[in-house]
DSSP file (Angstrom, degrees, kcal/mol; ACC not computed):
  #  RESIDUE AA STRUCTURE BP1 BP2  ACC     N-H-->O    O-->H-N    N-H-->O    O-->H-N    TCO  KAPPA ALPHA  PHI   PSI    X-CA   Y-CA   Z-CA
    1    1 A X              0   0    0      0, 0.0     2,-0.3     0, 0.0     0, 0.0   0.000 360.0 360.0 360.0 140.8  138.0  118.4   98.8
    2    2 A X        -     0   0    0      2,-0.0     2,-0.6     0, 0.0     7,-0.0  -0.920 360.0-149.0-139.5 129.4  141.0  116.1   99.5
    3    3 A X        -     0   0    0     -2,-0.3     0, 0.0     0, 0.0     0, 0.0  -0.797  34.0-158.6-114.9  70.0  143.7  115.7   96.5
    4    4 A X        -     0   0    0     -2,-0.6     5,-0.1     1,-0.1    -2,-0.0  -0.191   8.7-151.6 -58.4 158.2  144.9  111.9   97.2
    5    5 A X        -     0   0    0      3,-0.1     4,-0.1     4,-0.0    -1,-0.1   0.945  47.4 -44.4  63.0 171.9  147.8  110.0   96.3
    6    6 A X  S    S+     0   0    0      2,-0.1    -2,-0.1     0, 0.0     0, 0.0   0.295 124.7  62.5 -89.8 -37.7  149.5  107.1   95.6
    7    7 A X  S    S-     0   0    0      1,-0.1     2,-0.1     2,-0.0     3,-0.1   0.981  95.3-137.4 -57.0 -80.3  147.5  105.7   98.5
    8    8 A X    >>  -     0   0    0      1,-0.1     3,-1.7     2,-0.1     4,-1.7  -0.114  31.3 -63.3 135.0 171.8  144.0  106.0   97.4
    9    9 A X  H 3> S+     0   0    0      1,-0.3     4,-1.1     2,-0.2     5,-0.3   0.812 126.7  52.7 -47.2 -45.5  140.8  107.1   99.1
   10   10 A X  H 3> S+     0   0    0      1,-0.2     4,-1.0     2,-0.2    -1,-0.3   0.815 112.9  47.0 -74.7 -23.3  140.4  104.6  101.6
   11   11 A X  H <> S+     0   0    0     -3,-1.7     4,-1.5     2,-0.2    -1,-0.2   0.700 115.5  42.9   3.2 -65.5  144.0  105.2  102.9
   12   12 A X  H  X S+     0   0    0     -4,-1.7     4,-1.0    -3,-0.2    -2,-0.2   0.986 114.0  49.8 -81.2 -59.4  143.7  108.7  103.0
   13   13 A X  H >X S+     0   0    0     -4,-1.1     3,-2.1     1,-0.2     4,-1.8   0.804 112.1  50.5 -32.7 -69.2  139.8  108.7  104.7
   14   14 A X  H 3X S+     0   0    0     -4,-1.0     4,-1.4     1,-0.3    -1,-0.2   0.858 118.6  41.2 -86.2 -52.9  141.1  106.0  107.8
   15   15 A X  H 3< S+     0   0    0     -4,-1.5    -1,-0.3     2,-0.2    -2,-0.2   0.156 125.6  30.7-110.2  24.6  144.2  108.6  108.4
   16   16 A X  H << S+     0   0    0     -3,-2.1    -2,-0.2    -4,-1.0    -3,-0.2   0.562 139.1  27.9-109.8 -58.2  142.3  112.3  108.1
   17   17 A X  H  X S-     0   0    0     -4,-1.8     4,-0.5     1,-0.3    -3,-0.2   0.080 101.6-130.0 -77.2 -21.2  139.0  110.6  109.5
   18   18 A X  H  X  -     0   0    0     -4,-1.4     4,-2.3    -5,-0.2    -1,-0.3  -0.009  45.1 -70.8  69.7-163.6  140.0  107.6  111.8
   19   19 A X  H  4 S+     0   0    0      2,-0.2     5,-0.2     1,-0.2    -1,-0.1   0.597 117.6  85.6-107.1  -4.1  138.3  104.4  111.2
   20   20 A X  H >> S+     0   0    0     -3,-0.2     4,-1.1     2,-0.1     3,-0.6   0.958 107.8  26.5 -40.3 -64.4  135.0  105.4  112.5
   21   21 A X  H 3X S+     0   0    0     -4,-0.5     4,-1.5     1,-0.3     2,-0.8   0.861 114.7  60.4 -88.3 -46.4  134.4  106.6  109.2
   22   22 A X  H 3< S+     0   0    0     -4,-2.3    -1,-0.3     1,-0.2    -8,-0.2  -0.075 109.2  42.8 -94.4  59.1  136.4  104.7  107.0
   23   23 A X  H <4 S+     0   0    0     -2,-0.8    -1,-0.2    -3,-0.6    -2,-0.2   0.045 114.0  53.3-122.4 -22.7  135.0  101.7  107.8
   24   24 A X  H  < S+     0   0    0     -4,-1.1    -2,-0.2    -5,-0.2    -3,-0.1   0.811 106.6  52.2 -53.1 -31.0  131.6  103.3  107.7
   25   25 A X  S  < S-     0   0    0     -4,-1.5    21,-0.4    21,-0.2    -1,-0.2   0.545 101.4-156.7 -94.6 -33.4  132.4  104.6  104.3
   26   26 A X        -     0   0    0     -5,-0.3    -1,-0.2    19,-0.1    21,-0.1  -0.143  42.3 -30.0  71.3-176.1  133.5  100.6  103.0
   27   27 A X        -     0   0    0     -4,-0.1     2,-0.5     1,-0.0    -4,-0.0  -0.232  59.4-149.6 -53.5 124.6  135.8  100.1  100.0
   28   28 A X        +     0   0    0     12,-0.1     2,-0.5    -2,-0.1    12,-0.2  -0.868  65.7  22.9-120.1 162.0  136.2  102.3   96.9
   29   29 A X  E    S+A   39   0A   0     10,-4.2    10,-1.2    -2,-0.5    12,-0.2  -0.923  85.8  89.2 117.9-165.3  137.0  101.6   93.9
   30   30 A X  E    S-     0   0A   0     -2,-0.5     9,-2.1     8,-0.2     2,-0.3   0.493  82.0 -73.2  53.0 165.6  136.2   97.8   92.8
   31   31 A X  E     -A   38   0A   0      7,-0.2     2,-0.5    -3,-0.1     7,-0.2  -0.785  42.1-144.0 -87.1 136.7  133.2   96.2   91.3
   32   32 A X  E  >> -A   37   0A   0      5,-2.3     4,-3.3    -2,-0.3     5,-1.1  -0.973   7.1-160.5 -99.0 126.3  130.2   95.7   93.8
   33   33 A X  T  45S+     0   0    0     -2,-0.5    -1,-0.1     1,-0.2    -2,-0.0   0.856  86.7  46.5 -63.7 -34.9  128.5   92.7   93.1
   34   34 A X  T  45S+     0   0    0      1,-0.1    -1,-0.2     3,-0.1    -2,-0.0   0.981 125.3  29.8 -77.0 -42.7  125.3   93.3   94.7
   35   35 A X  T  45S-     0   0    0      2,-0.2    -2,-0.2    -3,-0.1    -1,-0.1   0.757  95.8-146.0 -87.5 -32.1  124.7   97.2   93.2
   36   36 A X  T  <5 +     0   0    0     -4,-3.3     2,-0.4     1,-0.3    -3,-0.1   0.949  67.3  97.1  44.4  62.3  126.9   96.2   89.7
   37   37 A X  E   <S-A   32   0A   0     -5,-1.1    -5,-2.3     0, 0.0     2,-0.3  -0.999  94.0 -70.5-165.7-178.2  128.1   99.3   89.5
   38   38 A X  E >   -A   31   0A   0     -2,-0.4     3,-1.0    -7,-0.2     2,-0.6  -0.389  60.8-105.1 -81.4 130.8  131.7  100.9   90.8
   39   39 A X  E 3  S-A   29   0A   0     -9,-2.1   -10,-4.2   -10,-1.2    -1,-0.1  -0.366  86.9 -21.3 -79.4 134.5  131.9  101.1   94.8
   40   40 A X  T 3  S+     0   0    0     -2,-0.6     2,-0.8     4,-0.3     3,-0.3   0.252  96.1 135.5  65.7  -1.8  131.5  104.5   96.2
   41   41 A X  S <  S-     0   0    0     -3,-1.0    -3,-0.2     1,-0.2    -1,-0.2  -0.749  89.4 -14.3 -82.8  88.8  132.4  106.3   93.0
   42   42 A X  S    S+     0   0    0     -2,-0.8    -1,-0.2    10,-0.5     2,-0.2   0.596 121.1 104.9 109.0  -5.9  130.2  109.1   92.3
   43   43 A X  S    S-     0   0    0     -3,-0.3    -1,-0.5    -5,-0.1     2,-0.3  -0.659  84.0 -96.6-150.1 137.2  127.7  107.5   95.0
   44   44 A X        -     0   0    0     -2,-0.2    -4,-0.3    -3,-0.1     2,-0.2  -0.534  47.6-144.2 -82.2 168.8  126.9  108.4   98.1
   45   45 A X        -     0   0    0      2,-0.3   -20,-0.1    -2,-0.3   -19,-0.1  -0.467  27.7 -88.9-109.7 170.5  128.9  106.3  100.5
   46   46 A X  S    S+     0   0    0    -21,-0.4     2,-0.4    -2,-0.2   -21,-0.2   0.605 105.5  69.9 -77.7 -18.6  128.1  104.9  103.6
   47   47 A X  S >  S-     0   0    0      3,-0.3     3,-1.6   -21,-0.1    -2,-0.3  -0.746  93.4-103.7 -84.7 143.4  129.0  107.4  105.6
   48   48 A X  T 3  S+     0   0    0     -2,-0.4    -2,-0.1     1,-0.2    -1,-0.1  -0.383  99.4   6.3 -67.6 145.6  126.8  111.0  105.6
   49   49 A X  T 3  S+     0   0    0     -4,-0.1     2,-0.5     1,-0.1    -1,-0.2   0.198  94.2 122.2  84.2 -22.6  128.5  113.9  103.7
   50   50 A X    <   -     0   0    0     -3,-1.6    -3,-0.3    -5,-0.1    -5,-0.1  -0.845  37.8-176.6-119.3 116.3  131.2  112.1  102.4
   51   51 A X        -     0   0    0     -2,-0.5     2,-0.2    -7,-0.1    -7,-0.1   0.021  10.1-155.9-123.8 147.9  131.7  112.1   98.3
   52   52 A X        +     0   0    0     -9,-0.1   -10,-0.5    -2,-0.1     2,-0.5  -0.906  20.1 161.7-133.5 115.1  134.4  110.2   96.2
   53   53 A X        +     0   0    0     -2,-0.2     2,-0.3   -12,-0.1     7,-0.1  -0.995  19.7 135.6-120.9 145.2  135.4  111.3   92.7
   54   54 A X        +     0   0    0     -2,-0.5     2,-0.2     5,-0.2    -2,-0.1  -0.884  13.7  99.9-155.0-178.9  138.8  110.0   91.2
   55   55 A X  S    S-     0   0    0     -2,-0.3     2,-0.1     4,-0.0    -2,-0.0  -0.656  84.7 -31.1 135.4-165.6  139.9  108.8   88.3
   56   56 A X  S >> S-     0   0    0     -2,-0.2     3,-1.2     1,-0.1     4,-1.1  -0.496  72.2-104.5 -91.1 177.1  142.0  110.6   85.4
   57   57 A X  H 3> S+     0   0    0      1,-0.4     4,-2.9     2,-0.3    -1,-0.1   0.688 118.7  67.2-119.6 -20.9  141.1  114.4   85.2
   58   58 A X  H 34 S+     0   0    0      1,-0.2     4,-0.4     2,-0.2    -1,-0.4   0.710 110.5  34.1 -69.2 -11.8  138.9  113.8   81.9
   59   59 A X  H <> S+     0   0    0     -3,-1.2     4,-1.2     2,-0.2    -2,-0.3   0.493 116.0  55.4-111.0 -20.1  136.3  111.6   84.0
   60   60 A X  H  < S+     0   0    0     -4,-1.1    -3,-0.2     2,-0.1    -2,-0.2   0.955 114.0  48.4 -81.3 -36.1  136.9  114.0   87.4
   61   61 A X  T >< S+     0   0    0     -4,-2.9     3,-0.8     1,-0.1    -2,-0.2   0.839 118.3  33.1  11.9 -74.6  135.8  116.7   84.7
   62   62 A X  G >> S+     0   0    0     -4,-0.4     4,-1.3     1,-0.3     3,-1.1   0.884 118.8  51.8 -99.9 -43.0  132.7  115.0   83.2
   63   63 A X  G 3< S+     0   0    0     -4,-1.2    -1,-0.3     1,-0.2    -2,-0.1  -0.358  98.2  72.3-107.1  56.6  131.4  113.1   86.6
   64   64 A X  G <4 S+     0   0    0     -3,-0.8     4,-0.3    -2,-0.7    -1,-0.2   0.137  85.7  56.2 -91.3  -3.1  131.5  116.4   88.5
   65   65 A X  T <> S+     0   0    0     -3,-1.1     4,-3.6     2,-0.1    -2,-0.2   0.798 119.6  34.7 -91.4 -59.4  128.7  118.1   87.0
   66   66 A X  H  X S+     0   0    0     -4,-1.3     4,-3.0     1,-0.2     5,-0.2   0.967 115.2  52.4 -72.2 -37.7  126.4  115.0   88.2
   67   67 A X  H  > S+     0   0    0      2,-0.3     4,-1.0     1,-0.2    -1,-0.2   0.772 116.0  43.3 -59.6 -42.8  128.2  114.1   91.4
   68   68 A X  H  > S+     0   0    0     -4,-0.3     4,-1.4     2,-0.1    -1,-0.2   0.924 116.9  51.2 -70.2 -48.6  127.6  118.2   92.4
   69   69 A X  H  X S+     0   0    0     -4,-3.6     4,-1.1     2,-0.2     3,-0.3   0.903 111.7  42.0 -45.5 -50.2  124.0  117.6   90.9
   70   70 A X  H >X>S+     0   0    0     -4,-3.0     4,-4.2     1,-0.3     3,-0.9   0.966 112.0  60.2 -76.7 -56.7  123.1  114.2   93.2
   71   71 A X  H 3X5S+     0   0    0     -4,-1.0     4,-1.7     1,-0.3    -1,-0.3   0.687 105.5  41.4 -33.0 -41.2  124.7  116.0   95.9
   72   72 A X  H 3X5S+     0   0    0     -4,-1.4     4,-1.2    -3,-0.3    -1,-0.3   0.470 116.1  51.2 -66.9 -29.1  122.2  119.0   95.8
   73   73 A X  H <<>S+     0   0    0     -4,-1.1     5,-4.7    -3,-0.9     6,-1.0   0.723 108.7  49.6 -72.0 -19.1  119.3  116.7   95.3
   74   74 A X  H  <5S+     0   0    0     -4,-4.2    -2,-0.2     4,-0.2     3,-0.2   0.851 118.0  43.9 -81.2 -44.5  120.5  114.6   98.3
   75   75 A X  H  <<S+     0   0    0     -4,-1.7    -3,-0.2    -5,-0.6    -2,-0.2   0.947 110.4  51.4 -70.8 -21.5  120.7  118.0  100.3
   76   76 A X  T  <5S-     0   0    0     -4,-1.2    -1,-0.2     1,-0.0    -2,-0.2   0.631 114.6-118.1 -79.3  -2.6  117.5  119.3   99.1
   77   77 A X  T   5S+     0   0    0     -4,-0.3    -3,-0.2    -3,-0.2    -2,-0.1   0.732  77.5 121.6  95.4   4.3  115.7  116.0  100.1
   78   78 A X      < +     0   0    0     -5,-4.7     2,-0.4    -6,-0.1    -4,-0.2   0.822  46.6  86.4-111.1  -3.2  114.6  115.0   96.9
   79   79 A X  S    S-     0   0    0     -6,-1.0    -2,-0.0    -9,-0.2    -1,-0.0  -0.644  83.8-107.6 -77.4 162.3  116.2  111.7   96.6
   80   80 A X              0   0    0     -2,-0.4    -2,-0.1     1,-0.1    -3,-0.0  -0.301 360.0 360.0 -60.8 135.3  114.6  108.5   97.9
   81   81 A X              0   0    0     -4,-0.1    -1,-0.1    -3,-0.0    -2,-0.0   0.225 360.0 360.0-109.8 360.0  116.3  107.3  101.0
């Protein structure tokens, strides 16, 4: 778990992680047009293993219960690839 900034997650990701990964990992944040939903928030990311929650502490709160949930379904194999 990584406690970002002023900078924000794609910042922080490119200079703990190098650019292997944060460019594997794309943009967070922002609208994605093609999914219509928020990119990388709460989502698996493009890169394996790496998770984004942000936001003010009442939404890291309430979308940590599912974000811990999809996570343990992605490790147990039971979502669809």
């Amino acid at each position: 778990m990584l406690a970002t900034g002023y900078k924000g997650q794609e910042h922080m990701v490119r200079s703990l992680f190098g650019d292997a990964v944060a460019d594997r990992a794309g943009p967070v944040w922002g609208f994605d047009p093609v999914a219509q939903e928020l990119r990388n928030m709460w989502t698996p990311t493009g890169h394996p293993g790496l998770w984004f929650t942000a936001g003010a502490f009442s939404q890291c709160r309430v979308y940590s219960k599912y974000l811990a949930l999809r996570i343990k379904a992605e490790e147990l194999g039971l979502c669809a690839a």
